[in-house]
PALUM-106034 format. One record per atom (N, C-alpha, C): residue in one letter; z, x, y. Coordinates in steps of 0.02 Angstrom, whole numbers, plus 50000, padded with zeros to 5 digits. Layout:
BEGIN
AZXY/...
end
This chain:
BEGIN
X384125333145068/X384675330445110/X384535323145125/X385055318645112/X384965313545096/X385195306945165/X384905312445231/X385285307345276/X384805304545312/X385095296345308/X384745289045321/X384435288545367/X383775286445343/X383145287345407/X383245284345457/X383685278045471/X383625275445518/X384125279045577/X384625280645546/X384865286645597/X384735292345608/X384105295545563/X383645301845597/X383195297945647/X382985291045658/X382495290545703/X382875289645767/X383615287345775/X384115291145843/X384285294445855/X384045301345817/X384495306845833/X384455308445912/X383925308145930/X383825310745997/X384245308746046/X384235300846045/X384885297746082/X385565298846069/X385605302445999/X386435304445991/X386335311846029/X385995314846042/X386035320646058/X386055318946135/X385735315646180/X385765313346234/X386655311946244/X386825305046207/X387355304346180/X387965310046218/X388095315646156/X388375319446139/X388365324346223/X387685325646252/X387785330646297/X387835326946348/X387865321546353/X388215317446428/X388955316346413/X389255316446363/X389905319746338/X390185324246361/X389735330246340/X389915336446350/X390005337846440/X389835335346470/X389765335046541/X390485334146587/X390745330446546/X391415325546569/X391815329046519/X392095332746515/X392775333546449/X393505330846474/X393615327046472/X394465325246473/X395015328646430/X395515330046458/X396015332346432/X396685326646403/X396825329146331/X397405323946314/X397425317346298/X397785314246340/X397955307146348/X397315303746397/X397235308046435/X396455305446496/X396035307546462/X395815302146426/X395105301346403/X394865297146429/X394855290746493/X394985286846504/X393765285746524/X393675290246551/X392745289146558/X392335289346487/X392845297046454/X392615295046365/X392565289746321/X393235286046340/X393215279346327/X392775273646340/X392575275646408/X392165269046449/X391505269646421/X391485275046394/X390695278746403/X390615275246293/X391245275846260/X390965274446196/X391055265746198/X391585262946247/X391685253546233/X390905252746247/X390485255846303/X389905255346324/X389375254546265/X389575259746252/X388995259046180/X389135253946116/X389625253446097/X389835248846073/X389785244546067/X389945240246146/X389585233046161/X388835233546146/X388425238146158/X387545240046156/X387535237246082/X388035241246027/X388145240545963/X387965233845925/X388365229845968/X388805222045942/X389265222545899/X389655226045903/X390305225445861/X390685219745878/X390905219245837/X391215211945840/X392035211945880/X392335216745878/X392875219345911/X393075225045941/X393275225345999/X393355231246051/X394095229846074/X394735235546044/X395275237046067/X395395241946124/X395545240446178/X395715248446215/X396395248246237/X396465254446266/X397165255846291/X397695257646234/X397525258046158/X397905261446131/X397985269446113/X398755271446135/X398905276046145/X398625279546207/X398665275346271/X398225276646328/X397615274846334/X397255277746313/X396395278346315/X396005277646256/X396665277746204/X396245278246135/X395775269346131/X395495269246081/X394895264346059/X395005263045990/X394945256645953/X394865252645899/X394425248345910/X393665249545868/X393295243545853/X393235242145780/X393045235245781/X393185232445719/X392525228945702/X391955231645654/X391235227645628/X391615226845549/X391305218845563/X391595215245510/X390815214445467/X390735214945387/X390425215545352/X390215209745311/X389935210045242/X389785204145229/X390155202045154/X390495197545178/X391105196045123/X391885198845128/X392025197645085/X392815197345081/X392915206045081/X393545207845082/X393495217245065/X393965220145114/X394315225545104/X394475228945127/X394515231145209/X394765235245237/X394705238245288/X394595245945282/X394195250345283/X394085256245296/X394245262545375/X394795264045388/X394755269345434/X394215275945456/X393945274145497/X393655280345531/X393775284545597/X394085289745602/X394285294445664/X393765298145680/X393665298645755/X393585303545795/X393905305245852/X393945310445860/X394405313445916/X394055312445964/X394265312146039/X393895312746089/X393775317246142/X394625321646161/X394845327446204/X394565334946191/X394685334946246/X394465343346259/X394905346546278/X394535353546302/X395345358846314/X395355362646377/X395735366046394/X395745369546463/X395465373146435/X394845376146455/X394455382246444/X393835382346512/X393765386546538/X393245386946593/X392475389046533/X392075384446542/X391345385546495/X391015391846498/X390685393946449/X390065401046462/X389625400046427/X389475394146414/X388935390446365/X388415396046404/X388155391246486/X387555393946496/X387175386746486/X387115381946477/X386985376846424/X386815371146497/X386335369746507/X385985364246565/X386495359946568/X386715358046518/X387515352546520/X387875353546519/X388095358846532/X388895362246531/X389265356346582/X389865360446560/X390475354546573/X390405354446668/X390425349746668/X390355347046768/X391095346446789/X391695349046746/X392285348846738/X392535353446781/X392805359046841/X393255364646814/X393835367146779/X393825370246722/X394315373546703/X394665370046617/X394025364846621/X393815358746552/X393255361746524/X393305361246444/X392635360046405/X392755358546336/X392215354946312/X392275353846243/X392035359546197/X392795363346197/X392635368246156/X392865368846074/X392765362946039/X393025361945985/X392635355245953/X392055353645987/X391695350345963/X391825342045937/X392355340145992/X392595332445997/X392065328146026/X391495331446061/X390955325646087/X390345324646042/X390445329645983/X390155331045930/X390455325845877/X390975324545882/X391455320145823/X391415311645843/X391475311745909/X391265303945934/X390505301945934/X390275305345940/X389375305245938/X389285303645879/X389425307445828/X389285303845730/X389745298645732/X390095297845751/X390465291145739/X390215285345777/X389975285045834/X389605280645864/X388875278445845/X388555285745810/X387805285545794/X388105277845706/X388595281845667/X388715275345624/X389105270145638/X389385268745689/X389355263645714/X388775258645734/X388065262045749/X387485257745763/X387415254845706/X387415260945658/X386935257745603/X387505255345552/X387805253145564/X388255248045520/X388295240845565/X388515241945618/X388355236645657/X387665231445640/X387225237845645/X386575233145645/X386285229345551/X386415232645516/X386395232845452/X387145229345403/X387735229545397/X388275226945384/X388125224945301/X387895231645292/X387735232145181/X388445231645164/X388995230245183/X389885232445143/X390085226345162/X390455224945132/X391015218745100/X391685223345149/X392145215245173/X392745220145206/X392585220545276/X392905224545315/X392805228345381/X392925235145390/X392685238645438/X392775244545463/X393195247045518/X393365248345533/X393815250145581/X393735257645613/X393445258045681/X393175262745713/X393815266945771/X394055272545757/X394655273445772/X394455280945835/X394485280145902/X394175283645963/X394925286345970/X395115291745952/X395735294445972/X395685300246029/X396365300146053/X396435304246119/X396945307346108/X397115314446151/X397725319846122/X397625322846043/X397005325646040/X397035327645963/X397445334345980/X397215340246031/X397425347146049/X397735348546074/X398245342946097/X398965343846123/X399265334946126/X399765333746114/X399975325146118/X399905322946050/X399515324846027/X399755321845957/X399515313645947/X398945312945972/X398775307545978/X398655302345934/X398565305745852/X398275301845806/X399265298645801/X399845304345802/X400375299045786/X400765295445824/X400265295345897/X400235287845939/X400205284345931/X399475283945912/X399045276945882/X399385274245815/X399815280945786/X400145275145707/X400655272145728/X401095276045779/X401565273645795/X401465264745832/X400945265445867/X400865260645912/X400535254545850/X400555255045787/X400585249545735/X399635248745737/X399345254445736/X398375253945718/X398285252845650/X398415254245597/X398655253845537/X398875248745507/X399295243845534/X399505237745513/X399375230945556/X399135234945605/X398615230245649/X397975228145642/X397515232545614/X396825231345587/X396825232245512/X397405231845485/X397605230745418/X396915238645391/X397145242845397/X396645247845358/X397175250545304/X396685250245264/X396805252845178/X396815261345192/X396195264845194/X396165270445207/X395625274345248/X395785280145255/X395455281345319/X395185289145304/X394815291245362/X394275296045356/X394215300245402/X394065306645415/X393775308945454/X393555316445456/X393125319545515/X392905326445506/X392745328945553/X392785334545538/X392715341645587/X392025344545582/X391735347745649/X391405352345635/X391795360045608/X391455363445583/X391325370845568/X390995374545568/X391015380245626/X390515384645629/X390815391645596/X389985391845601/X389925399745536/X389895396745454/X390065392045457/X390065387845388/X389125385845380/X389025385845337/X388265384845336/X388085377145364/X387585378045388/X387395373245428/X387195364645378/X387595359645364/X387505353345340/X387995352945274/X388225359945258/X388705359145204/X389455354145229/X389575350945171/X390285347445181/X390715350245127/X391385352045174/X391915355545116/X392375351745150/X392885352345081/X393705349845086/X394095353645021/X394665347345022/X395155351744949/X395625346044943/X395825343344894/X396475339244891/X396955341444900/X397675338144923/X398175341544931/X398245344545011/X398515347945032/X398585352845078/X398105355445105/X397745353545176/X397025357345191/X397315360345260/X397745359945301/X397875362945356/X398615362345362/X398725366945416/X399685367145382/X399785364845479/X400475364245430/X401195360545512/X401165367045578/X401185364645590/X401325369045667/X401735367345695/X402205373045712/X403005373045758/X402725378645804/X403105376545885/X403105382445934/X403885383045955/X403785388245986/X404485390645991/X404435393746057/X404845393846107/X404945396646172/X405875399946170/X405815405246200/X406315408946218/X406375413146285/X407135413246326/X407025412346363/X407515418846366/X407285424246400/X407785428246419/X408305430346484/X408905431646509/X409215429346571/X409375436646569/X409105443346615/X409375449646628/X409815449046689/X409785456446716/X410115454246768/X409545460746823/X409015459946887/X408555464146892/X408835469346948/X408525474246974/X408645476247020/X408115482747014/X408095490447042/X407755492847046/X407455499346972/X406995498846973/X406845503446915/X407105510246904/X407085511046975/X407295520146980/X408125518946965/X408475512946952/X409225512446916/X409335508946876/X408905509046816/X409165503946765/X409885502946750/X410385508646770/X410995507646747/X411235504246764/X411215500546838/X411475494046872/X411055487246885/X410685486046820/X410125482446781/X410365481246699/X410225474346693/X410205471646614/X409405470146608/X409155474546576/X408345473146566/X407975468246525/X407865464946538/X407605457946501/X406935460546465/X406375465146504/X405905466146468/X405975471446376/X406505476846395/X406885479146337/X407005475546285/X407335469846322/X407645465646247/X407135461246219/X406595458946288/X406145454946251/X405735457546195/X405535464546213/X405185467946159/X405625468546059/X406265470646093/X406475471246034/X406755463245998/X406765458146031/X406645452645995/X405895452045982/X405445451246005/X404665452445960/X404715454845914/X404945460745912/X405055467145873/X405085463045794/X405835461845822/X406385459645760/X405775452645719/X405745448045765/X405395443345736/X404655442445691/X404615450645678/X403905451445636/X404235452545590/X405025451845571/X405185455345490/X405355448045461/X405375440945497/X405125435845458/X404845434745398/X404015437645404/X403635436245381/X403825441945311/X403935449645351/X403905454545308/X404495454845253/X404925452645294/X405695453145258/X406025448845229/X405815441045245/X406105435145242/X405675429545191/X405335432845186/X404965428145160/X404435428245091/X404485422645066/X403995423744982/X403585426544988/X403175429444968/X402645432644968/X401875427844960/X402155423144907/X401655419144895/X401475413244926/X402015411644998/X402005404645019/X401665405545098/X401115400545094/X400815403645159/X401235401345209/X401215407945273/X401575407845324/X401225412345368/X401495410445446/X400955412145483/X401505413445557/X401785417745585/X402265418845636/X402065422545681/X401735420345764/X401405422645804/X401625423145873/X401925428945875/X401995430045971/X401595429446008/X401375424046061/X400495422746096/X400865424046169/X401315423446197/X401355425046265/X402095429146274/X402005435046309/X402645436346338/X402455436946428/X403005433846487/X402885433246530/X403395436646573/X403215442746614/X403895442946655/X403685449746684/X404155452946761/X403945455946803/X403385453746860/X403615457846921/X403085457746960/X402965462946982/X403115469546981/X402755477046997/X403125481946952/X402765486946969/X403065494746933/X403595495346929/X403925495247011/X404915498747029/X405285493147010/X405235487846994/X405445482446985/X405735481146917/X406235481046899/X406575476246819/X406895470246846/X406495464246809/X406485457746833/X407075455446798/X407305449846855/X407775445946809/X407745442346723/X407205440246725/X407015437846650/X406395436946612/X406335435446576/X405615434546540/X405605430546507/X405195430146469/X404765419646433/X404555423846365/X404565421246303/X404335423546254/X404105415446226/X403355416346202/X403095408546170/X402665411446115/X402685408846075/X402385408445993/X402525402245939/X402015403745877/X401735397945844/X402075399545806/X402145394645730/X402505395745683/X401855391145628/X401595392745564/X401205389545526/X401425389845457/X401485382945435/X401795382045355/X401545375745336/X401675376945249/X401745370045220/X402285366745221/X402605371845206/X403415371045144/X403855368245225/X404215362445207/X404785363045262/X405365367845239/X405635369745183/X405935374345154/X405885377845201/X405125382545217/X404985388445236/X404925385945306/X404805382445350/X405225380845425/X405935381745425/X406245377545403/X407005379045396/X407015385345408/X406965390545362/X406995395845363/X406785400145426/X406015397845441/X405885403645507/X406515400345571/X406285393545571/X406925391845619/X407785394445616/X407885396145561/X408515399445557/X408835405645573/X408225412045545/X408025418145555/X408025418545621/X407385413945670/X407155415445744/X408095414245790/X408325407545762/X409155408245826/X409425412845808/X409415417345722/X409975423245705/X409655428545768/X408815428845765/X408815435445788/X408755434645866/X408635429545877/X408775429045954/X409425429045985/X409995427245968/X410895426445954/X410925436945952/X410565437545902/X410715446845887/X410495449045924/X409865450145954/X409555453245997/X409865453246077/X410165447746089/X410255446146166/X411095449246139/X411395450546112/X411985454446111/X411865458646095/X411415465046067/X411405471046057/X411095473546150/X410555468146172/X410285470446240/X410775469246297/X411295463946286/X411815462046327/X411275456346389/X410995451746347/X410595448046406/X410995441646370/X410685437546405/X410735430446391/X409945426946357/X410135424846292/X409505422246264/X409285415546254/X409045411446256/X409125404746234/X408405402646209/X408395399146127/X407825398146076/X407895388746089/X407125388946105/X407045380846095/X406635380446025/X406575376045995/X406135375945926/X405955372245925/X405165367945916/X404885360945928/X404445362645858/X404565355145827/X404135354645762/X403615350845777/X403065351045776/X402455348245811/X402065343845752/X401475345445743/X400975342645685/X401115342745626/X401395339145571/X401485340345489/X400785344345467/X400875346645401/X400265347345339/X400005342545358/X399275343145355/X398485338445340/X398705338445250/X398725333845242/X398845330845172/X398375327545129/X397775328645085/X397265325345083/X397365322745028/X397465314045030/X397615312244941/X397075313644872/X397225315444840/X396795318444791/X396285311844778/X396545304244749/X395955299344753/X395275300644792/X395605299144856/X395145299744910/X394675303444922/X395035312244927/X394395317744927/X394205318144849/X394085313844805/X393685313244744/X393275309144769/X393215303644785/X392855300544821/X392545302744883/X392735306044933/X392405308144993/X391915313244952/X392125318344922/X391675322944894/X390905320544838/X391125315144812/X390425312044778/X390215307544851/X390345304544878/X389965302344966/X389495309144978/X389875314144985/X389515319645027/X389105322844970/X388935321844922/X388515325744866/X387915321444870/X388245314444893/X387565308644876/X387235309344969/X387455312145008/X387115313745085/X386825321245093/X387375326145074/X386985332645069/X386535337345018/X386965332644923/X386715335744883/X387205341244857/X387215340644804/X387575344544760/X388025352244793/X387385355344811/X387305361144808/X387765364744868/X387825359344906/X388205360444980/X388595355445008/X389145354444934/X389835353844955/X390175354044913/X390665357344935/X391255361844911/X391905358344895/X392185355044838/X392785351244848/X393565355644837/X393415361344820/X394185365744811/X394115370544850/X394115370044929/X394045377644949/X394825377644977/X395045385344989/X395745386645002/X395995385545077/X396575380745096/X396795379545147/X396635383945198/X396875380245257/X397225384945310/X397605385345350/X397755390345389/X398235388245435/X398085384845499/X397595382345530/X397635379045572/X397875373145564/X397905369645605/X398235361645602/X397725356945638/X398195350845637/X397665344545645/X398055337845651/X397995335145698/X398515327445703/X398195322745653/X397615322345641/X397475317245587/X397965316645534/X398435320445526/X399115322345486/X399505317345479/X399565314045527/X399895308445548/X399765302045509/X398885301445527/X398595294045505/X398645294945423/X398415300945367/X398625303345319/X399255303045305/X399755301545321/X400535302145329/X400645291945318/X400165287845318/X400095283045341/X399795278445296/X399245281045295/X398735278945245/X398135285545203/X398285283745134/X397895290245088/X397095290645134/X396825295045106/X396255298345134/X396045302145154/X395575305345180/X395225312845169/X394875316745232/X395085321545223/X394885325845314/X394385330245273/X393725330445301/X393235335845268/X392955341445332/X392645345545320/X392455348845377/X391495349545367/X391255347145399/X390565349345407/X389975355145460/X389885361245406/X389565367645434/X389165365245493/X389015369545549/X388535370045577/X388285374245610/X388195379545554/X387815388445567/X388325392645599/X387765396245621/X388395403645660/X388245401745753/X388945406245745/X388865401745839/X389595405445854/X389715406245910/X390645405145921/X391045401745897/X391735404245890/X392085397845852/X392245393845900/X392585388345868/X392975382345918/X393645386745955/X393715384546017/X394025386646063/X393825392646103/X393395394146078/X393125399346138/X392355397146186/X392685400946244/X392095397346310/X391475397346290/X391125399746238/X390515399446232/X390295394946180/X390765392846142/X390495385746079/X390185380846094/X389715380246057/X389355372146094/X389285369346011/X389425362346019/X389155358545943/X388635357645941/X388275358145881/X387555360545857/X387405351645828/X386995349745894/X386555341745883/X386475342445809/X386175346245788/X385985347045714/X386255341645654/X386645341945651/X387245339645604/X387445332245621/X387355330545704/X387605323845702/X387265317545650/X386675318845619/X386585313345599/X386955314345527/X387125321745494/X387095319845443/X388025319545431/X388265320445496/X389045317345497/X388755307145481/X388555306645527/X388435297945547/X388455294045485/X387955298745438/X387835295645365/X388255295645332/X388725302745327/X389385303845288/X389565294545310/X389805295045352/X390175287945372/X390005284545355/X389505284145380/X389155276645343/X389205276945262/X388865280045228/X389005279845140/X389585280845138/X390165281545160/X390785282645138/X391155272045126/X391035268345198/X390815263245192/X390385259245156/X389995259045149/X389575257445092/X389705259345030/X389665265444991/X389985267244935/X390665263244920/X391195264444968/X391795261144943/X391875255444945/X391575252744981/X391395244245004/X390895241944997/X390705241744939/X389995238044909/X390055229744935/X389635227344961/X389065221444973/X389275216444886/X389415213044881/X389455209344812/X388785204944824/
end
């Protein structure tokens, strides 16, 4: 394993780093101490340029290299999520009801650890461009920052970035060209009964009745409606309503995800979900009403690029442990956006068995930060050779 000694002899401080991170998790758009806490290091750095306040809290630094060249993009996320912690973990989150359970203090930490050592070293022709984003897990933050002109402001060519993965073996790097995480749509529905007492449903329009049999209906989407071969993913996650036994409430809340490539195949669930919500609330005699929000596009990975990211990560981890065609998925990812923008490559890097991301007990495994740091760094270097 081929990662650069001079950032194995910091690991310790990225791990320091990383769990004084973990301490503070901000939500969203308030990343605003995450921020203070990486301009901080930064300046320590000497980078030659420090942007803040884009897209709120987000961060752009800019280490300029030696000679003429390019601009290179690098992302890390910074936010965390509502989750109350069960690490157990001396650093658990000092937050309530916050934690970094998805391994974003893990993603700024390798990006800051290569930030030193490019800073201090500056082997590439061109500049770099160090991209501290905020709202990755709700807000949509990376298509803030495009919107807000990061891209044609630090003039970047193309751009980069990565995930941890757990249960994935620990230092492996995988990706796939093309399609690596799909669009995400949510959908809320709203049902209007009419309530009164249980022991008389007959002088009651039952909202919980109809809500069920719209659930119902909305699993024949997938079963009934749809190709067989095109991935799709249609998920009821909350139904809300009632407050006791004798009771049939006035209404109920129905919320779920929707996961695709194909906009074809949106169209479609979006079409299906108003037929059967329109049918359902007239067979139950309620009142129904479907909101439909299209959220994150496909993670789109240009094929150039992850040809290139994947020989980077063969020349840091070694052949043997990384994977360049493994099969999509359905989760999603705002880096979608900056990809949407400028070509380039989202990879994911293992780090053993553990909980997954989003649940209270995940912690990111120090392990790996250096040999994210290096990804970065040789990804820079490799593509931006020093003349």
């Amino acid at each position: 394993m081929a990662v650069i000694n001079r950032i194995a002899d910091y690991a310790p401080e990225m791990t320091a780093w990383r769990r004084h991170l973990h301490q503070m998790p901000e939500l969203g758009f308030n990343c605003h101490k995450t921020a203070a806490f990486v301009v901080e290091k930064l300046q320590e750095f000497g980078v030659d340029e420090i942007h803040e306040g884009i897209a709120t809290s987000g961060v752009v630094a800019i280490i300029n290299g030696t000679g003429d060249g390019p601009t290179m993009g690098l992302r890390a996320d910074m936010d965390a999520l509502p989750i109350k912690e069960a690490t157990g973990a001396d650093y658990a989150s000092q937050v309530e009801g916050a934690m970094h359970a998805c391994g974003h203090d893990g993603h700024t930490t390798m990006l800051l650890g290569a930030a030193r050592y490019l800073a201090e070293t500056r082997n590439f022709a061109g500049r770099v461009a160090l991209i501290f984003q905020p709202a990755e897990e709700d807000g949509g933050g990376a298509g803030v920052m495009v919107k807000e002109g990061i891209m044609e402001r630090f003039d970047i060519a193309r751009v980069f970035a990565l995930h941890n993965a757990p249960n994935a073996p620990e230092g492996h790097l995988v990706t796939t060209p093309g399609p690596i995480m799909a669009a995400v749509d949510t959908f809320t529905i709203n049902v209007k009964g009419k309530g009164g007492h249980a022991a008389q449903p007959q002088n009651c329009v039952d909202p919980v009745v109809a809500s069920c049999g719209i659930v119902t209906a909305i699993q024949t989407i997938l079963s009934r409606n749809h190709h067989a071969l095109d991935d799709l993913v249609v998920s009821v996650t909350q139904i809300h309503t009632g407050s006791a036994e004798n009771i049939i409430p006035d209404s109920a809340y129905i919320n779920g995800t929707v996961r695709s490539f194909d906009p074809d195949v949106q169209n479609m669930v979006e079409r299906r979900l108003k037929e059967i919500v329109q049918g359902q609330a007239i067979a139950y005699g309620v009142e129904a009403e479907l909101d439909y929000f299209r959220d994150y596009p496909p993670t789109v990975n240009d094929a150039a690029q992850t040809a290139f990211a994947a020989d980077v990560a063969r020349d840091v981890v070694g052949d043997a442990q990384v994977d360049d065609s493994i099969d999509r998925e359905m989760g999603a990812e705002d880096f979608a956006y900056m990809l949407q923008a400028r070509p380039g490559s989202y990879l994911f890097l293992g780090q053993g068995d553990g909980p997954v991301c989003h649940h209270p007990a995940f912690d990111f495994n120090d392990e790996i930060s250096p040999i994210g740091a290096s990804y970065f760094v040789r990804l820079v270097e490799t593509g931006q050779p020093r003349t």
